[in-house]
Structures are given as C-alpha cells and as structure tokens.
C-alpha positions in Angstrom: -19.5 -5.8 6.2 -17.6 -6.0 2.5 -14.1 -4.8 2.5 -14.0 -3.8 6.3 -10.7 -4.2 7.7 -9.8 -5.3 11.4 -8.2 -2.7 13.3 -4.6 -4.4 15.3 -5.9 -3.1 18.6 -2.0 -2.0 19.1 -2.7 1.0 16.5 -5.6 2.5 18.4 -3.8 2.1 21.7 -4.6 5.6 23.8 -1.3 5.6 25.2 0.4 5.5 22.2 2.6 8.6 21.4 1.5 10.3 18.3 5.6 12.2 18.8 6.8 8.7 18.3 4.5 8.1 15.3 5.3 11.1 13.8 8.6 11.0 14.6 9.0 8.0 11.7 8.7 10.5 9.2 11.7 12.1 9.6 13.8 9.5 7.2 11.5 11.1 4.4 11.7 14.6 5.6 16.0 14.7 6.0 16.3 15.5 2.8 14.2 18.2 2.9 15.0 19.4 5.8 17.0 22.7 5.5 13.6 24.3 3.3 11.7 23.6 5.9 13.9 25.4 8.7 14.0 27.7 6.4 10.3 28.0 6.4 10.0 27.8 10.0 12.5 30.8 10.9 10.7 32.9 7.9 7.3 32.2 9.7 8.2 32.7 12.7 9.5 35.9 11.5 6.6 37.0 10.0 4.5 36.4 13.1 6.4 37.6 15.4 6.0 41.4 13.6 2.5 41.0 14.4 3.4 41.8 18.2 6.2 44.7 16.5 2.0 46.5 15.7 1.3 46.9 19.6 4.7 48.6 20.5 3.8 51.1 17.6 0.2 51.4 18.5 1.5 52.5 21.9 3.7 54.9 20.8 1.2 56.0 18.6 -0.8 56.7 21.5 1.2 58.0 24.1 3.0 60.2 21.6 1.7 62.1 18.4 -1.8 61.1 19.4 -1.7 62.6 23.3 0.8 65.6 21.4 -2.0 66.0 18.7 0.6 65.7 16.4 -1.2 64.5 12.9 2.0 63.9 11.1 3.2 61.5 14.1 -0.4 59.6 13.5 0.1 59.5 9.2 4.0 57.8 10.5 2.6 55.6 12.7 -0.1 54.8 10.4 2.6 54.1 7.3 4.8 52.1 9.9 1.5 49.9 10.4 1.2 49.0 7.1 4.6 48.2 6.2 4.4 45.8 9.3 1.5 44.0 7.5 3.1 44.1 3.8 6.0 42.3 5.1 4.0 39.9 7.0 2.0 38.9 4.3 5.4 38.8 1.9 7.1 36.6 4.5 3.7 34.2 4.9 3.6 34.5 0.9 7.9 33.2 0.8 7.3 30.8 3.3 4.6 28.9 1.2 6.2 28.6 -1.4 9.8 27.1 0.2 7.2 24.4 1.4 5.1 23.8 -1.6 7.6 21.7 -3.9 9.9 19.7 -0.9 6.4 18.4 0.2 5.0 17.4 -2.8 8.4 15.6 -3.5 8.2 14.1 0.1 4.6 13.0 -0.8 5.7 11.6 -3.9 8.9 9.6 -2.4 6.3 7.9 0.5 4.0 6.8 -2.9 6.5 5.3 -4.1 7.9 3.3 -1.0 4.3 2.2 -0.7 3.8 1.1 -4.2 7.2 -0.8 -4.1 6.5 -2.5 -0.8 3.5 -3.7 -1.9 4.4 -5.6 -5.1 7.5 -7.4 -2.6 4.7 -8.2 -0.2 3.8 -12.1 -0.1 0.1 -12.9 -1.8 -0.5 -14.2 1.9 -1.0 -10.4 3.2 -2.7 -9.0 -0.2 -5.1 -12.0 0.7 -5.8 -10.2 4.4 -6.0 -7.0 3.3 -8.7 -5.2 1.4 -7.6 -3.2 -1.4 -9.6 -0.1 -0.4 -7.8 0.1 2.6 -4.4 0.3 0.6 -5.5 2.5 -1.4 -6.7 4.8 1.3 -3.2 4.5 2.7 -1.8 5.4 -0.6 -4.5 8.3 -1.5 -6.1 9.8 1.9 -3.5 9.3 4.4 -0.6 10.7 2.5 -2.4 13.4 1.6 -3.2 14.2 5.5 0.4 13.7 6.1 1.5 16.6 3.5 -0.6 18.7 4.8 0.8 18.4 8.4 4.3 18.7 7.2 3.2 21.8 5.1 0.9 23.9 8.2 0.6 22.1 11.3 4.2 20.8 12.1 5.6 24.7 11.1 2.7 26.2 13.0 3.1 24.2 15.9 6.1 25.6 16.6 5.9 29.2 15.4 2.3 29.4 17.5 4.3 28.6 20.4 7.4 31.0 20.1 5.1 33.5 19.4 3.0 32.7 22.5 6.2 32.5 24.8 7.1 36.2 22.7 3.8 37.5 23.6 3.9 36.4 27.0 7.1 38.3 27.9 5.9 41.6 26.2 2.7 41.1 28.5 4.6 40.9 31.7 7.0 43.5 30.7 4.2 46.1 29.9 2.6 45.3 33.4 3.1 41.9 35.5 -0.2 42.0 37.0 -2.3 41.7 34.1 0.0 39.9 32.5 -0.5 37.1 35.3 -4.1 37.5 34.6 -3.5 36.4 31.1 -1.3 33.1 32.3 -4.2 32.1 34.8 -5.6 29.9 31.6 -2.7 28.1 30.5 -2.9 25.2 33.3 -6.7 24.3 32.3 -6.0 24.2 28.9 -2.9 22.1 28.6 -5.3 19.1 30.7 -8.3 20.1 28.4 -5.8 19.2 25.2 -4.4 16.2 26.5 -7.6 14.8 27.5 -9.1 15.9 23.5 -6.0 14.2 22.3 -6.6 10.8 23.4 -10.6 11.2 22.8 -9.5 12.6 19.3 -6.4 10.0 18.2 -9.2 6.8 18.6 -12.0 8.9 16.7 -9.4 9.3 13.5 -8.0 6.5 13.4 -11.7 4.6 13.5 -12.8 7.7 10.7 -9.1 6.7 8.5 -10.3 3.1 8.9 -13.9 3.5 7.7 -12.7 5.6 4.7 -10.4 2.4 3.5 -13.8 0.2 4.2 -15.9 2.9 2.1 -13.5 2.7 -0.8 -13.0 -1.2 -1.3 -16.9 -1.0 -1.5 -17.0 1.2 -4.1 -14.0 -0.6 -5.9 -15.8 -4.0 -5.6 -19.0 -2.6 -7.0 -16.9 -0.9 -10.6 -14.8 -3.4 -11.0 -18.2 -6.2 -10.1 -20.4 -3.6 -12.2 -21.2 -6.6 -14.7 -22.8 -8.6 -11.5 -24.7 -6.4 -10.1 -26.5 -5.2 -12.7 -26.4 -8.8 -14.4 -28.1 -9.9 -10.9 -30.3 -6.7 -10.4 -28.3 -6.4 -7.2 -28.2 -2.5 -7.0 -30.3 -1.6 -4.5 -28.6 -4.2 -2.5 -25.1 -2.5 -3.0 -26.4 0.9 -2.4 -27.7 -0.3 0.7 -24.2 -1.6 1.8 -23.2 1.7 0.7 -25.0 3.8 2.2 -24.3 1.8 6.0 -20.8 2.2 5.7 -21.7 6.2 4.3 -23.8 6.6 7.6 -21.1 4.8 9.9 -18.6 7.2 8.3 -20.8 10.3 8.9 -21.7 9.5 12.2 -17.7 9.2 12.9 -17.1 12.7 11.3 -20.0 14.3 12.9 -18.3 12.8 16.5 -15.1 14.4 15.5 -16.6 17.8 14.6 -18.4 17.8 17.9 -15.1 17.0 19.7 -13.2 19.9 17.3 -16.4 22.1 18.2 -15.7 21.9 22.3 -12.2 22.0 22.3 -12.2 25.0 20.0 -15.2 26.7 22.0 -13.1 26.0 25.5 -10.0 27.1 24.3 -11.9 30.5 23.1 -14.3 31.3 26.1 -11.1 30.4 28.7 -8.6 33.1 27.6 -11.7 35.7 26.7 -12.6 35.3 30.1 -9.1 36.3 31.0 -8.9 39.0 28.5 -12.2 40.7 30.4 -10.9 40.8 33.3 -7.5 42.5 32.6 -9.6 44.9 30.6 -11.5 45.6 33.5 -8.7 45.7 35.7 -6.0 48.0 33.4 -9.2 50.3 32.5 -9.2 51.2 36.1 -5.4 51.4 36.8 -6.1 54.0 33.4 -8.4 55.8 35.6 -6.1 55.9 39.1 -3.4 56.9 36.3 -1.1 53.9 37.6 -1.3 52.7 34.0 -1.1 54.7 30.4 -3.5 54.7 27.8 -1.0 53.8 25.0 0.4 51.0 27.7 -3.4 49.3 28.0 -3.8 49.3 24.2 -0.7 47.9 23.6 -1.8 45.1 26.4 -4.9 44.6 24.9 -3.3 44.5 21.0 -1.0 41.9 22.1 -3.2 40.4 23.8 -5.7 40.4 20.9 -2.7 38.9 18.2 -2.2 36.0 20.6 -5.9 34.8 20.2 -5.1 33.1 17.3 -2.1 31.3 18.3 -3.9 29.9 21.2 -7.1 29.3 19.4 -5.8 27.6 16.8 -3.9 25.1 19.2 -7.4 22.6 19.1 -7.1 22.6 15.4 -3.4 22.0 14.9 -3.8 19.0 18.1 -6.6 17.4 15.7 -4.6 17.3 12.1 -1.7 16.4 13.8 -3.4 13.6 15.4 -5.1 12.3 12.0 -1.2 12.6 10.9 0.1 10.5 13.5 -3.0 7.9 12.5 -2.3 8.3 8.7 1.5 7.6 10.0 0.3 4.3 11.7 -1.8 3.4 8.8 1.1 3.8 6.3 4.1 2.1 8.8 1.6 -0.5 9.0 1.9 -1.7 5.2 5.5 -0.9 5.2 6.7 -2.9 8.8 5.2 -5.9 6.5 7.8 -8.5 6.3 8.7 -8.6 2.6 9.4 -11.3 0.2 13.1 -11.7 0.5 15.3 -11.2 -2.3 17.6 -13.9 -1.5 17.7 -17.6 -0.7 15.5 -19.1 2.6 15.7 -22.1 5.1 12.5 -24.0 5.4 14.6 -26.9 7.4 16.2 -27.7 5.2 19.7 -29.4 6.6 22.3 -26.9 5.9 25.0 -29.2 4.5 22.4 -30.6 2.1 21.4 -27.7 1.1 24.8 -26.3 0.1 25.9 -30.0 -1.6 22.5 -29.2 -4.0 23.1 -25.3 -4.8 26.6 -26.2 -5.1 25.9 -29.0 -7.6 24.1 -26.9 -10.1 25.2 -24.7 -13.0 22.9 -23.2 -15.4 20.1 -25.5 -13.6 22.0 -29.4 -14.4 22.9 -31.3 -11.5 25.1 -34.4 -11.3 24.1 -38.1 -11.0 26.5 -39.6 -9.4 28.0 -37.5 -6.6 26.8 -33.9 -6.4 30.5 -32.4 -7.9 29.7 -29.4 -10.1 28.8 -29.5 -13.4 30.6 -27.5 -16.0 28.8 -24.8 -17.7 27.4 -26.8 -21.0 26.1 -29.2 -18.4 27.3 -32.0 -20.2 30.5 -33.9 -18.3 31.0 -33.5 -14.2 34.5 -32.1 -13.7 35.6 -35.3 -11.3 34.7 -38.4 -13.0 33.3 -37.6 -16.3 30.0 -39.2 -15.8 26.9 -37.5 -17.4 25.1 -35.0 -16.0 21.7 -34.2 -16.5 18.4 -32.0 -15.8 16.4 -33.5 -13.4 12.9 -31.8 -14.0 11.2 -30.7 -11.2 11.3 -32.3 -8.1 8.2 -32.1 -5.0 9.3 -33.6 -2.1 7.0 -34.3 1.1 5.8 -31.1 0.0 3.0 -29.9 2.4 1.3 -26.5 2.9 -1.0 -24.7 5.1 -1.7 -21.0 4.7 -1.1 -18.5 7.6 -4.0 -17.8 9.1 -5.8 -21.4 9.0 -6.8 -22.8 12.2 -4.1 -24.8 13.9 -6.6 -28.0 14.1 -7.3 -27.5 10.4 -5.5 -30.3 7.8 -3.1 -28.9 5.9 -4.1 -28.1 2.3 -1.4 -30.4 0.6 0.1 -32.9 2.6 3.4 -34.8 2.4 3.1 -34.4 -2.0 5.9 -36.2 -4.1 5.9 -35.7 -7.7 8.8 -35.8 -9.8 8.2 -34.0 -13.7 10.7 -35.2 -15.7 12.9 -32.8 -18.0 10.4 -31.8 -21.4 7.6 -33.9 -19.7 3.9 -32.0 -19.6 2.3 -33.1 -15.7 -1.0 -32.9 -15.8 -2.7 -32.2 -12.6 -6.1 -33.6 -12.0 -8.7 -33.6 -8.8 -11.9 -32.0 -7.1 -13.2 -29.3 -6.2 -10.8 -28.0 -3.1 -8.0 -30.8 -3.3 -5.2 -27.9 -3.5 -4.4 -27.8 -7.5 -3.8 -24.4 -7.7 -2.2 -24.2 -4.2 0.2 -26.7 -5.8 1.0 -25.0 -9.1 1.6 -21.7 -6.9 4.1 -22.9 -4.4 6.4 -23.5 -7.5 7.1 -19.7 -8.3 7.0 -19.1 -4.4 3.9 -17.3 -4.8 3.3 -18.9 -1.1 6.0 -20.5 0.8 6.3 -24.2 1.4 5.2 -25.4 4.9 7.1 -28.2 5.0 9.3 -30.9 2.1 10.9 -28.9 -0.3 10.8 -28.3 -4.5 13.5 -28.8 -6.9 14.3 -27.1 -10.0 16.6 -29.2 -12.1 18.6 -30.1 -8.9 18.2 -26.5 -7.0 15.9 -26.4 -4.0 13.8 -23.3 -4.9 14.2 -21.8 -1.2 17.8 -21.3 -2.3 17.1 -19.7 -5.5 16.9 -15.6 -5.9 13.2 -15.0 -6.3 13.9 -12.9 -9.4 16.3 -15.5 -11.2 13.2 -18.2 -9.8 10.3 -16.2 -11.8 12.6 -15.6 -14.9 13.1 -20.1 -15.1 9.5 -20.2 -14.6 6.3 -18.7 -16.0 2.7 -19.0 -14.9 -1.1 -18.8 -16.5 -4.0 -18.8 -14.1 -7.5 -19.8 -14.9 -8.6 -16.2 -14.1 -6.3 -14.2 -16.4 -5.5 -10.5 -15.1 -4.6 -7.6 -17.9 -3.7 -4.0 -17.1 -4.8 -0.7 -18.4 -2.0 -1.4 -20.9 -2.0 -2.1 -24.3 -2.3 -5.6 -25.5 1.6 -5.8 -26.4 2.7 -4.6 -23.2 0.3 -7.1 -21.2 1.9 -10.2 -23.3 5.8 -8.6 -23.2 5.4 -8.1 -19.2 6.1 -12.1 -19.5 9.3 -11.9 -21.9 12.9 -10.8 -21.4 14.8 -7.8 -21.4 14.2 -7.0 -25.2 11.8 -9.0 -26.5 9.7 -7.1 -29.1 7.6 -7.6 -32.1 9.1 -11.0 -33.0 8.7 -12.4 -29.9 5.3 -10.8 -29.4 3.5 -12.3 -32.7 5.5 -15.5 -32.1 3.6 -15.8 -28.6 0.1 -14.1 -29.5 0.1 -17.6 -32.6 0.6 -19.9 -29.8 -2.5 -18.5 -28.2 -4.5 -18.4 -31.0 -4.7 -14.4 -30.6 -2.9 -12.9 -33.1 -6.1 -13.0 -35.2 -8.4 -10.7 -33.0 -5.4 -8.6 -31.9 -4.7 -7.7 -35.9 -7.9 -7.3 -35.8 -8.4 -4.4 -32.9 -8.0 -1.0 -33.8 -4.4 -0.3 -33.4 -3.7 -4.0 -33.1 -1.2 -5.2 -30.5 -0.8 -1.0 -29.4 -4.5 -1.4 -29.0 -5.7 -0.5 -25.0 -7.3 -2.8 -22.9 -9.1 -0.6 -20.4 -9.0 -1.6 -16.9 -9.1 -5.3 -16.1 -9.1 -6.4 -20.1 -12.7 -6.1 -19.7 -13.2 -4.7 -23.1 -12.2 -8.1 -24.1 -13.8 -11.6 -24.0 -13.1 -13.7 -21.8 -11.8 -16.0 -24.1 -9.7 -13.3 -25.3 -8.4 -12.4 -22.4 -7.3 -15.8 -21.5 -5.7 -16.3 -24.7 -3.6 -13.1 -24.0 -2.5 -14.9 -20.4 -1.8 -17.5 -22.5 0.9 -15.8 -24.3 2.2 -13.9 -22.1 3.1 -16.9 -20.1 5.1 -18.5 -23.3 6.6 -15.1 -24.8 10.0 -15.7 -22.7 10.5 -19.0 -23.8 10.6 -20.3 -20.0 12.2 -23.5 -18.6 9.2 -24.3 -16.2 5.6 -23.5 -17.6 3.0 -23.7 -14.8 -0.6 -23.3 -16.4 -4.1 -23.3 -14.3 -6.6 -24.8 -16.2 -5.8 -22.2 -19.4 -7.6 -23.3 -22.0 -11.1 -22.9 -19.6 -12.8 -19.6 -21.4 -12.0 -21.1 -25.5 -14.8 -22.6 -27.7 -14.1 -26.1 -28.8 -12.6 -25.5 -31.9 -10.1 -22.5 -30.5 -9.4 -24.9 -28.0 -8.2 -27.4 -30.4 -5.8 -24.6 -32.4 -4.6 -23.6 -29.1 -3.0 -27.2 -28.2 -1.4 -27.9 -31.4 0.5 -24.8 -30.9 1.1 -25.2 -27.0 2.2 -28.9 -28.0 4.5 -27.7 -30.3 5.9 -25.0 -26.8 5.6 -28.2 -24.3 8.5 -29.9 -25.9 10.6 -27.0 -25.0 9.7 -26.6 -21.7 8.6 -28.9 -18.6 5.2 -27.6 -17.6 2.3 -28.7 -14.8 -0.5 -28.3 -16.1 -4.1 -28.2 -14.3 -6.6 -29.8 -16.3 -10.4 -30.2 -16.0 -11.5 -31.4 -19.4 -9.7 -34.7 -21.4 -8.5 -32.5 -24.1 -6.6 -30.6 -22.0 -5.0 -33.6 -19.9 -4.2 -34.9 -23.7 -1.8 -32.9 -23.6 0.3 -34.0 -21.2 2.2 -37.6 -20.9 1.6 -38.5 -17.7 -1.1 -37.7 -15.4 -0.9 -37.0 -11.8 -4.3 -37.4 -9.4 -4.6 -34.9 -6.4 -7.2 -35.6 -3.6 -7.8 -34.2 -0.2 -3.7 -32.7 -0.7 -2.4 -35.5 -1.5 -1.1 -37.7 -4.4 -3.8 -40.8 -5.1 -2.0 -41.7 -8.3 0.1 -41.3 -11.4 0.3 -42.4 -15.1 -0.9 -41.7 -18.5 -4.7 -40.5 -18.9 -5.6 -44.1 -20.3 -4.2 -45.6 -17.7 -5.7 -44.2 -15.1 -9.1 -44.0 -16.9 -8.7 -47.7 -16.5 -7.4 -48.4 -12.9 -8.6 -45.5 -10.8 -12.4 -44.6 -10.3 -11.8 -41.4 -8.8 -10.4 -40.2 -11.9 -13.0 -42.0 -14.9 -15.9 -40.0 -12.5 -13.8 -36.9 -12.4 -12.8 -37.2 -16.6 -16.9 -38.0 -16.9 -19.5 -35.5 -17.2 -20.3 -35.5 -13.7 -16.6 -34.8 -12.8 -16.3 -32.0 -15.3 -19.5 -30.1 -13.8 -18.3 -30.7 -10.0 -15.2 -28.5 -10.9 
C-alpha cells in the first residue's frame, strides 16, 4: 500500500509500560511543572467540595427538614449553591493555569521534532514516509496536549476523590460502605485486560493515520500526474482502502471504549442497588437515619463519575503513551553528528592530514602545517598547495541493501585537480549521483575516504563541510518562499541583492525573475510549481553559485533548459568554473564541454579518464553513451 509504514514490532509490544512511555515526557513538562501542581491541587479542590454537598444534604435532612424549619431548608439550600459556584470557579481557574504551559509544552516538542529532523541522515528520510512524520508532528502532539491538559490531572484527582469518598462511605455506615468496595477487585482486572487490548488498537489506528496522510500528500503534491494520466479513480480507490482500514480500526476501538465503559457503569450500579435496598430497610428498622442514607446515596451518586470515567481517561492515556512512542521514535534517531567521524581511517593518519591543513592547503613535502596564506610550510619553505579533491578507494552501499548485493560504488579513485571541472559520465544506475552525494556527506562513505584540499571530509565539521561546498541536483527543490530567499538559502551570512542578481545572471534567470510580479520578492508557492521547470532549475542553479563556493557539485543541471538557454547558461557557469573545482554529472556533450577532463563511471566503478575527445576516440562505452542512443538510455 502507498506511504504505509512498518511498525518496529518493539513499539506495539503488550508488555510495554505505557508509565515508562509517558514517563519521557517529563524533560518537556519540568519547566512547567509548578502550574500544573498548581492545577492539580486546585482540582482536586474543587472536586473534593462535591462530596462537602452530601454532609449538607444530611444535615439538611436530619435537621430543619425533620424540625420543619423552612429557614434551615432556604440555608441549606444557599450553602448548596455556593458549593457549586466555587466548584465551577475552581474548574474555571484550573483551566486556565493549564491552557498556556501546554500550548508552550506542545510548541517546545514541534520544535525538537522539526530540528531533529533536518540533523537526521537522508538514509532515514529515505525509510520513512513523510505522512507518517507529519502525523507525529500534527496528530500525536496534539493527543499528547490533551493528556497533559485532562487525563494526566484527572487521573489523579479521580482517584483522591475516590479514596475521599470511600472513607466518608465507611464512616457514615461500614456495611454499606463494604457493599460499595465489593466492585473495585473486578474492575481493576477488567482495566488492565482493556489496556493491553486498547494500547495495540491505537497504536495500529496512530499508524494508519500517518499511512492516510502520505497518501493524500503524494496525491497534491502528484496532482499534475494524476490528472495528466486520468489516474483518479485509481487514487481514490487507494484512498478510500486505507479510509476503510482506518474506520474499521476506530470502529474496533469505540467497541472496546463501549464495553469497558458499559462494565465499569452496570458493576458499581449493581452495588449501588443493593446498598439502597439494604440502607432503605435499616431506615425502616430505624438502625439507620434518613439524612445518613441520602448522604450515602449522594456520595455515592458524585463518585459515579470518577469511576466511570476511569475507561475513558485508561484509553487517551494509552493513545498518549502511543503518540509518546511514535514521537521518541523520530527523536531516538541517531543524528548526523556535528563533529568529525572515523570511517577506519588510521588515527595517526588521520591527525598528520587535519593537522596539515589551514584554510583547506596542505603541504607537499612532509605534512608540517601550512601558514595561513597557504603559501610557504613553516619547516622548510617548500610550496604548498591545494590539492583538489581527492576519492580514494571510495566505495558505498546504502543501509538497508541486501548483504549479498554489490556495493553501489566500488573501490572509486578520482583525483579533481584545484579550478579543474570533472565531468562525470555513465548509465543508467552506475552510481553518479550516489557519487556526487557522498561529497557533502549527504550519505556516509562505506569504505576509502574523500579529500578536500588535503582534509579527509570525515574529519571536517559538517557545517564548515557544506559551507566549502555547494550542490545542484537534477530535480531542483524550492520552498513556499520567495524566489530571493530560495537562491540566498545557498549564500553567506549577508549576502543580499548584489549577490542575488550576480547569481540569478549565471543562471540565466534574472530575466523571468524581473519579470514576475514583484520580481525576486515574488512567491513561489509550494514546490516552485508555479514555475517551469526550466525555471525552477535555473533558480537551483543559482542558488548553488550565490556563495561563491570552493567545491561545486552539480547533477546533470542544465537537464530542464532549451538549447539556446542552455548555451547562455555555460558561458556564464564557465566563467564560475574557474573559480571553483566542480564535479559535474553530465548526460549531453554540451554539458561534458564544459569540463576539462572527463571521468567514465560504470557498474560503481571508474572505466576511464580524460578529455571528452579523447575518450570519444578510445573508449566505446562512452562514444555509445555521448550518441543518441546513450543520451535516451539516461
């Protein structure tokens, strides 16, 4: 089914503690912990004057009503409702010491999420559907706010006010208070056995909503496709299985909510009618007074809800402890780390290359650090110089391939030369873009290692890493941004309008983007979809130059232009390239033209290197792929 996501069978173990779960919330609740007490001691306040009503009742009774003393009745009338306007005040107070340290809490768990997610590696956003993070970031925190806010307080003040109750029972008469604990024992096992019945049901209901919501992603954002291919009926029936699987999940956890709540009612009504039976004839043998039996009955009429509402609180604060598992799921993800890695790399050679380089120059004699204008090494005054970028027995095999499978690059060496262009040429699946991705540690190495001028990359902070080098991809992504923000996101600190229109020329877009509305403030909707394609690679384009970067890495860039943009576009990016040493993927001749040598990738490894002539003339592999028929079996 689209979009469905796998379960880990650990999350929907039964014996899992939903305490435990739930108790992982509690570094995002500390700091809002004192409202809450607060809220907690004011409810249980509040409720606990609900049991102060059968004391008065019973007085009420026993005195000015057996007296016939009306004014006794208006008192006891007046004390009544001043027990219910400061009930409902307290209820009112407590809502509102809740309502703004739980949106905040809500807000702070958004905002973890959101931040975890863009450190993630692209190897988990490639796992994992984007409706279920989005259901993790929507649905689920949602469901937990509204635990914090009723369940988790109510949980508690239900229970005080059941142990309260209790004891005014068996203080007003033992016996019939007994009568009322004769249900407790067959309710606690009926709750734990609708916990564990009610914890898989949620978590497979949670799980579905994620499925249901990358499906109706895929089908907005794929609206062009659908409709282009007449495929709606097809995606409403895809729809409407995973809307019926839903259902039928909901409908199974109504039918569970239905018995536990009609159990937990019938049980302690049954024990209500018999102590009403039995106190109404301890009335009649005058062992018992009439005010004490309506104050038994009162309380024992205020402690319904309380125990009724014990099924309903065990069910949200089971989908809590799910939405808890769900969310702790995303943020247990290892991270990319900030800092330098070891991929076997031998520690002392690791620490002779990062301590050879300044400013990205290495030595080529010895190793001894450079000084800062890279020019002379501080031992022996021989030259130093940048030394491109390096690949050495660079291989690669993503995470969850089969262990028999061959690797996707294997054992690569390439060596780009300082203000050299790389072209990188081969079919259909040879690893080309894997390549170009390894270099800003979009994916981790497998094995080898890459060099930046000198510095292995693993040993590089990721941030400094992505500010030496900038990337394109043939399938450019814009934001719901405007078209100056989309090409800046690729600058420095600081870089404005200069830098803006000096990038936007280089792509050949400064003429449509004049051109828009509000020009480069213009929006771009979602995706850049109000945009060519063309237009929207051109925008890639310069975002990828508008920071002036060391390293260029571009996937096949130049894919989406018409011939003669084409052409515009790489006299500009020639003029960029002598800045800057680039890889570039190419598919077409004019786009390996620009580059001065020429590197052939097949089946992940390297077949050959030289200029485009050169190889046009020695290597066959290469004339088919630079022929028509090559061009089309990209």
């Amino acid at each position: 089914m689209p979009g469905e996501h796998v379960v880990d069978n650990d999350s929907t173990d039964p014996r899992r503690s939903a305490v435990r779960s739930l108790a992982r919330l509690w570094p995002y609740v500390r700091p809002v912990r004192g409202r809450l007490a607060w809220a907690a001691a004011v409810a249980i306040v509040a409720s606990c004057l609900s049991l102060v009503i059968p004391l008065v009742l019973k007085w009420m009774v026993d005195g000015p009503v057996a007296a016939g003393d009306p004014g006794g009745v208006w008192l006891g009338a007046l004390y009544l409702l001043l027990l219910g306007i400061a009930e409902a005040v307290l209820f009112g107070f407590r809502r509102w010491l809740v309502a703004r340290p739980l949106a905040g809490v809500e807000a702070s768990m958004r905002a973890a999420l959101y931040r975890r997610l863009q450190r993630l590696p692209i190897a988990f956003h490639d796992r994992w559907a984007s409706g279920q993070l989005l259901s993790r970031a929507t649905t689920d925190l949602m469901l937990l706010r509204m635990f914090l806010a009723f369940p988790l307080t109510f949980l508690l003040v239900n229970g005080v006010m059941i142990l309260a109750g209790y004891v005014l029972l068996l203080g007003q008469d033992w016996t019939l208070g007994l009568i009322l604990l004769t249900p407790v024992v067959p309710l606690v096992i009926l709750c734990s056995l609708f916990e564990t019945k009610y914890s898989l049901v949620a978590r497979q209901a949670q799980d579905q909503v994620g499925d249901l919501t990358t499906v109706v992603e895929e089908s907005v954002l794929g609206i062009r496709i659908v409709k282009g291919f007449g495929r709606h009926r097809s995606q409403a029936l895809a729809f409407r299985a995973l809307a019926e699987r839903l259902r039928g999940t909901e409908l199974l956890k109504a039918r569970l909510l239905a018995g536990i709540w009609a159990l937990i009612t019938i049980i302690p009504e049954l024990a209500i009618g018999a102590a009403l039976v039995l106190g109404t004839v301890q009335v009649a043998d005058g062992e018992l007074s009439a005010g004490t039996l309506v104050a038994f009955l009162s309380t024992a009429l205020a402690l319904r809800w309380p125990v009724e509402s014990i099924g309903f609180l065990l069910a949200m604060s089971q989908e809590a402890a799910t939405a808890t598992e769900r969310y702790f799921e995303v943020m247990d993800a290892a991270e990319e780390t900030a800092g330098p890695e070891s991929t076997g790399t031998p520690k002392a050679e690791a620490e002779a290359v990062s301590e050879a380089e300044t400013d990205g120059v290495r030595c080529e004699t010895d190793g001894v650090r450079c000084e800062t204008d890279g020019v002379r090494c501080e031992a022996d005054g021989s030259r130093c110089e940048a030394d491109g970028v390096r690949f050495e027995n660079v291989s690669f095999r993503y995470p969850d391939a089969s262990p028999d499978a061959p690797p996707v690059l294997d054992r690569v060496d390439l060596h780009i030369r300082p203000g050299e262009t790389l072209a990188l040429v081969g079919g259909t699946g040879s690893g080309k873009t894997t390549l170009t991705a390894l270099v800003p540690r979009l994916h981790e190495l497998t094995g080898g290692r890459i060099l930046l001028d000198g510095e292995d990359i693993t040993l590089m902070e990721r941030e400094r890493l992505r500010t030496l080098v900038s990337t394109a991809f043939e399938e450019p992504t814009l934001f719901s941004a405007s078209v100056g923000e989309n090409v800046l996101m690729g600058g420095t600190e600081g870089a404005g309008e200069p830098e803006l229109w000096r990038a936007l020329g280089v792509a050949q877009a400064d003429g449509f983007v004049a051109a828009l509305p509000e020009g480069a403030a213009t929006q771009v909707g979602e995706q850049g979809l109000s945009l060519s394609g063309g237009q929207r690679q051109r925008l890639a384009l310069a975002r990828a130059v508008v920071g002036r970067p060391r390293f260029l890495v571009l996937d096949d860039p130049l894919s989406a232009l018409d011939v003669h943009t084409e052409a515009l576009v790489e006299a500009a990016l020639r003029e960029v390239l002598r800045d800057t040493t680039a890889l570039v993927v190419a598919h077409r001749p004019s786009t390996v033209l620009l580059a001065d040598r020429v590197a052939l990738l097949s089946e992940g490894r390297v077949a050959a290197v030289g200029t485009h002539h050169e190889l046009l003339r020695e290597n066959a592999e290469y004339a088919w792929l630079m022929s028509g028929e090559g061009a089309d079996e990209r």
